[in-house]
C-alpha positions in Angstrom: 7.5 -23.8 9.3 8.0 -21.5 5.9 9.1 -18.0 6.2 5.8 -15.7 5.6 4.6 -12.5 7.1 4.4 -14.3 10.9 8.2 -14.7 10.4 9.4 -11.2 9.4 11.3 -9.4 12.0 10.0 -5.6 12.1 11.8 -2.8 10.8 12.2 -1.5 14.4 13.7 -4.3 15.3 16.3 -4.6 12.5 17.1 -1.1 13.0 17.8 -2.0 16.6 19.8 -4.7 16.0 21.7 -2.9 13.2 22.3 -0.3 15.9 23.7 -3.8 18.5 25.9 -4.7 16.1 28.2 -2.4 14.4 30.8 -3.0 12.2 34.3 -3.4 13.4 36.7 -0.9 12.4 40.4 -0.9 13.5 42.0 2.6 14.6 43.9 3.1 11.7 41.0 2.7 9.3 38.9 5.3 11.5 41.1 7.6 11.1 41.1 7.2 7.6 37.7 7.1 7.1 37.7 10.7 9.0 40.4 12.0 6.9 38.7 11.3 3.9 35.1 12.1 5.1 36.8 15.8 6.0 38.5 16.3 2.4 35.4 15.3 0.9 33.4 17.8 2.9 35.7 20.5 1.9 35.1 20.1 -1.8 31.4 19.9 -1.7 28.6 21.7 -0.4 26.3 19.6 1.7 22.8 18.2 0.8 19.5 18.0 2.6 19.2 14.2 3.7 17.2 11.8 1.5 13.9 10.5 2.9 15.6 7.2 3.7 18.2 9.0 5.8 15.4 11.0 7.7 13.6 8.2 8.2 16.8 6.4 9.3 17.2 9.0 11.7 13.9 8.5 13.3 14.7 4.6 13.7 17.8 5.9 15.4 16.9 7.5 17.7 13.7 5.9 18.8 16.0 2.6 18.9 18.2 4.4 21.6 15.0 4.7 23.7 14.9 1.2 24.1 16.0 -1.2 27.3 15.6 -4.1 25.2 14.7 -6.1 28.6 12.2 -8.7 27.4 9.8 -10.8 30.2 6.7 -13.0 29.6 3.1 -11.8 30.7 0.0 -13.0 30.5 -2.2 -10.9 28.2 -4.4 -9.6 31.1 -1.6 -7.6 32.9 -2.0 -5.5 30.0 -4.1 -2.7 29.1 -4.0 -1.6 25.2 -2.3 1.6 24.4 -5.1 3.8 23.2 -3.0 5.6 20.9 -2.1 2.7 18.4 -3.5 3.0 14.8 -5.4 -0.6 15.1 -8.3 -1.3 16.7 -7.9 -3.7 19.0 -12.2 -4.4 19.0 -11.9 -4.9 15.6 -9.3 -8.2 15.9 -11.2 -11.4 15.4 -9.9 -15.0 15.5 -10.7 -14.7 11.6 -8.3 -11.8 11.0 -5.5 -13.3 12.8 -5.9 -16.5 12.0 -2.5 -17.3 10.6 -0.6 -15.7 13.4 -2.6 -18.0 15.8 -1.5 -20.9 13.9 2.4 -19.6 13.9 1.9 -18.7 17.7 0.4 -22.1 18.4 3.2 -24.1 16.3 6.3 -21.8 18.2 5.0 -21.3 21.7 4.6 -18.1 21.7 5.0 -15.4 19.7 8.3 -15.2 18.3 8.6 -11.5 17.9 8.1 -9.5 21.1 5.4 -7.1 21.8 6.5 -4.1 23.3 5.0 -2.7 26.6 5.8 0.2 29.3 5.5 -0.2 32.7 2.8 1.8 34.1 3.0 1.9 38.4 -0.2 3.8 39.1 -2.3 2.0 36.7 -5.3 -1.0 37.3 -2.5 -3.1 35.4 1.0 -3.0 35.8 1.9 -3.0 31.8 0.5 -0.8 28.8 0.9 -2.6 25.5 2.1 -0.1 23.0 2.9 -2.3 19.4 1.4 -5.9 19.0 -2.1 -5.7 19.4 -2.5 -8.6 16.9 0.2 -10.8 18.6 -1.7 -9.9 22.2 -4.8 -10.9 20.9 -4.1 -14.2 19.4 -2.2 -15.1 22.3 -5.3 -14.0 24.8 -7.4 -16.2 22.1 -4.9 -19.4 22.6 -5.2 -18.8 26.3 -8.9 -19.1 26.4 -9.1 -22.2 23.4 -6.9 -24.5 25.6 -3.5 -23.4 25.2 -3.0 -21.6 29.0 0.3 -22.1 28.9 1.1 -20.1 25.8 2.2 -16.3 27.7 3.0 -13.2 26.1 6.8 -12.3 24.8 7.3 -8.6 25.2 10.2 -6.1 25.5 9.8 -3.0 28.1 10.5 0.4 26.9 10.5 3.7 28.3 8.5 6.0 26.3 6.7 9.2 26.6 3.4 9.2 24.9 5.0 11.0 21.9 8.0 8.4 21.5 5.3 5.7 21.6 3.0 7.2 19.1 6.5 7.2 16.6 7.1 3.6 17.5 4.0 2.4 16.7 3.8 4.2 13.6 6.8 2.3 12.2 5.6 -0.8 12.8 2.5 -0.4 11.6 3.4 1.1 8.4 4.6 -2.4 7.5 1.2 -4.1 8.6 -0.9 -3.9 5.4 -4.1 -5.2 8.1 -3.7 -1.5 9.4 -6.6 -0.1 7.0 -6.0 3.6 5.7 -8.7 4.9 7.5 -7.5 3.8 11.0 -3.8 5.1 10.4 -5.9 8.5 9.2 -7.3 8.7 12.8 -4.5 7.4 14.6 -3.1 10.4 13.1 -5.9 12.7 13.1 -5.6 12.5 16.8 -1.7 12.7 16.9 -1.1 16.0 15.7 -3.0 17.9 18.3 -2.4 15.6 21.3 1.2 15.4 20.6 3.0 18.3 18.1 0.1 21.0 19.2 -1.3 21.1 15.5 1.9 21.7 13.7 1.5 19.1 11.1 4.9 20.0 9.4 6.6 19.2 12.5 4.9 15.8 12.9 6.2 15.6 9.1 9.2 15.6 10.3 9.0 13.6 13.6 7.7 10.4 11.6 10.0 11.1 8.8 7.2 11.5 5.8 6.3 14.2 3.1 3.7 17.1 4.4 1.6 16.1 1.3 1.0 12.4 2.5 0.3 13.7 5.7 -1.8 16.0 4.5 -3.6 13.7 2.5 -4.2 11.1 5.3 -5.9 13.7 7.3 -8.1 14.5 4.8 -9.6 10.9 4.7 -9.6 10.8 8.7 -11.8 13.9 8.4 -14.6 12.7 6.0 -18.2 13.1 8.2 -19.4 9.6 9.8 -22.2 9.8 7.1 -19.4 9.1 4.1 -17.7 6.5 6.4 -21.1 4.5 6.9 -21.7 4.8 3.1 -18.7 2.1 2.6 -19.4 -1.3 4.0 -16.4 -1.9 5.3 -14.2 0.7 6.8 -11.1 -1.4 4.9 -12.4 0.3 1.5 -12.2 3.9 2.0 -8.6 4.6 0.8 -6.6 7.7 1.0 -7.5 8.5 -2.6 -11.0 8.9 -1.7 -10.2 11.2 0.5 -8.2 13.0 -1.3 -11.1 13.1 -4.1 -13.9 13.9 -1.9 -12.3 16.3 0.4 -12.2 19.3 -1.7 -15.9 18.5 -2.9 -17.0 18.6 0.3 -16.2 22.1 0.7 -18.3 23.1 -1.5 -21.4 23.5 0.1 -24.4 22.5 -2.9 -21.8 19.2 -3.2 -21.8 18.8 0.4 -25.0 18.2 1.1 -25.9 16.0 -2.3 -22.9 14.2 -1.4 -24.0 13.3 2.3 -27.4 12.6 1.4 -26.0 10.0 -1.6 -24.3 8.6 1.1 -27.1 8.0 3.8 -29.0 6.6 1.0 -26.0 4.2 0.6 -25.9 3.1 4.0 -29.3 2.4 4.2 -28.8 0.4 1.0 -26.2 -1.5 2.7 -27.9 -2.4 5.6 -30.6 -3.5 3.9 -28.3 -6.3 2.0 -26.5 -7.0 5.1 -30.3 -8.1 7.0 -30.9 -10.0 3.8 -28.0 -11.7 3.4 -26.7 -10.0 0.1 -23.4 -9.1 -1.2 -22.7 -5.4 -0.1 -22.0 -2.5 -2.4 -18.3 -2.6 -3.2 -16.2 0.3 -2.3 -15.4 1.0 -5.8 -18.9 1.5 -6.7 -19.2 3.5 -3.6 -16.7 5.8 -4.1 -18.2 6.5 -7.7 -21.8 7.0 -6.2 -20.7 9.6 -3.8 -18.6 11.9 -6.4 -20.7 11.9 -9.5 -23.6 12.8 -6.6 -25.4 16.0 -7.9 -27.1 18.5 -6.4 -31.3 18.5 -7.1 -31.7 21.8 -8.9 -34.9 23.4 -7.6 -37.6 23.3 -10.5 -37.3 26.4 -12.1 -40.0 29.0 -10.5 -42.4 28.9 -13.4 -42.7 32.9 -14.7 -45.2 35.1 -12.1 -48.9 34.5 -13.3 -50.4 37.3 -15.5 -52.6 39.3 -14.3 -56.1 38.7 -15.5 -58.5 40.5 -17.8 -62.3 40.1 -16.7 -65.6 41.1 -17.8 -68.1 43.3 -15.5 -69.5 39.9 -14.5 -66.0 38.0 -13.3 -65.4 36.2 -16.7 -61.7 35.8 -18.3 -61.8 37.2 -21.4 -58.1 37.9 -21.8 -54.3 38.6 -20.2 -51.7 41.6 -19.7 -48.9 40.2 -21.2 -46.5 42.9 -19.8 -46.8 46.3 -17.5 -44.0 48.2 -17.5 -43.4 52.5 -17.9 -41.3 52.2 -20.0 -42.4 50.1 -22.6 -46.2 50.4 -21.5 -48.8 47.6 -21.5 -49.5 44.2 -23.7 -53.1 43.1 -23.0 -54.1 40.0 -25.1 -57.5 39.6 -25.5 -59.2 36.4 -26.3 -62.9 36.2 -25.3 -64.3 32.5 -25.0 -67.3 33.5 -26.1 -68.5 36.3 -28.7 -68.5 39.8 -27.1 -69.2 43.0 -28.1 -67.1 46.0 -28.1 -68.8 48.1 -25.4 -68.3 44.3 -23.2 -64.4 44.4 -23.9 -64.4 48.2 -23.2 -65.8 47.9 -20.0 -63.2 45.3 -18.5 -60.3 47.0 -20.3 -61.2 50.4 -18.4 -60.3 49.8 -14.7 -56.7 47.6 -16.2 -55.4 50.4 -17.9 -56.1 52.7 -15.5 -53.9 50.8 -13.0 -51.6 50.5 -15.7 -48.2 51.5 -14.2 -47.4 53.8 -17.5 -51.2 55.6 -16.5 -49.3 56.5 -12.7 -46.4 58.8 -13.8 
């Protein structure tokens, strides 16, 4: 079988075995090496670690978590960790069709799952990283291949430690779309570092700004969501776009209603069987939405001029006391002065200037 994506070993797991194998150093060359590290110190100040030591770190010491005891299950002595980015209703023999193949061709799945035991629960197993391998093997299982179990290694893991481990698998796995890891995230920073996003920053070993940004697209309302057609195209830089126009509150609402429109648009094409509206074009839709400017109130009506018998024979143009009163007068049919007199009488002497 060629080497592919099914045949990469994780970065967890390289980290681990980096960890299992260390290189050999004699006595003599330790101390050396110490000698030299200390001299070294002495003539220059220290630096803040890079991001690849940081993130270095956090494989470290996750890695030392680990019992590395692996056993074989059956997929049903497993319930799904709810905290993993992927959702596991989403999986489909489609989407994981290749790794169904590779599992298929091996006999199981050559890189373990990883599970914690949990006593009190229904089942005695919580899968924590390898939804995609469970599922495919769960699908084997039930498409004549019952013999075909589940490879997993046991860890011992607090909720947090498992949210960290997961993460770093599944910033390899580019099926993990950006608005799942944006939840997955969303949800992280309250149930597991009480809000303080700089210190889950830190935890997972990544800037506060990419952080920052992925929680902006994990807070966009359901209505933008259900504008794109499939989750898979709304991409951090839409929500990095559309977050700050949301806040402003004409935007907001021409924005949300552009997007209901879209969604109705797209379900329409999905019932008749038409290509959906492309991300892309989605994305543009929503920010060049504008609000509807209210038709301008047309100017308050003039106050009529009438004749002693109720007929229009002109306007008052303007009222004021300070600049007095503009009365046009344009009869429709010929008049005579005492006529126009008589309806002029009772305007002026409501006239505002009359009242001082």
């Amino acid at each position: 079988m060629s080497s592919g994506p099914a045949r990469r070993r994780s970065l967890l797991t390289n980290a681990i075995d980096s960890l299992a194998t260390p290189q050999a150093l004699s006595e003599p060359a330790v101390g050396a090496a110490m000698l030299e590290e200390e001299q070294a110190g002495a003539r220059r100040e220290p630096s803040p670690p890079a991001f690849l030591e940081r993130r270095g770190v956090a494989f470290d010491e996750i890695a030392r978590t680990v019992k590395r005891l692996t056993i074989k299950l059956r997929p049903d002595e497993c319930s799904v960790w709810p905290g993993n980015a992927r959702e596991y209703a989403n999986l489909t023999y489609e989407r994981c069709a290749s790794l169904i193949n590779s599992i298929k061709e091996e006999n199981g799945n050559r890189e373990p799952v990883v599970v914690r035991r949990t006593p009190d629960a229904e089942k005695p197993y919580e899968l924590i990283v390898g939804t995609r391998r469970h599922f495919s093997v769960s699908w084997l299982r039930e498409n004549n291949h019952a013999e075909i179990d589940l490879v997993a290694r046991i860890e011992t893991l607090d909720d947090e430690g498992a949210f960290r481990l997961a993460d770093i698998e599944n910033r390899e796995r580019q099926d993990v779309t950006d608005l799942e890891r944006a939840r997955n995230y969303l949800h992280a920073v309250d149930a597991y570092y009480n809000g303080v996003r700089s210190h889950m920053a830190a935890r997972l070993a990544i800037g506060k700004q990419n952080l920052h940004n992925l929680l902006q697209l994990a807070e966009l309302p359901p209505e933008v969501v259900r504008a794109f057609a499939d989750p898979s195209d709304l991409k951090v830089r839409h929500g990095m776009k559309l977050s700050p126009l949301l806040k402003q509150p004409d935007l907001q609402e021409a924005i949300l209603i552009a997007a209901r429109e879209l969604a109705q648009e797209q379900a329409s094409r999905r019932a008749s069987g038409q290509e959906p509206i492309e991300g892309p074009q989605v994305y543009q839709r929503l920010v060049t939405a504008s609000p509807k400017r209210a038709e301008r109130p047309s100017s308050r009506a003039k106050a009529r001029v009438n004749s002693p018998d109720g007929e229009e024979i002109g306007l008052i143009v303007s009222d004021t006391k300070a600049k007095g009163m503009t009365i046009n007068i344009n009869p429709k049919r010929s008049m005579n002065v005492e006529e126009i007199l008589a309806a002029l009488r009772p305007v002026i002497e409501a006239a505002k200037f009359a009242k001082r």
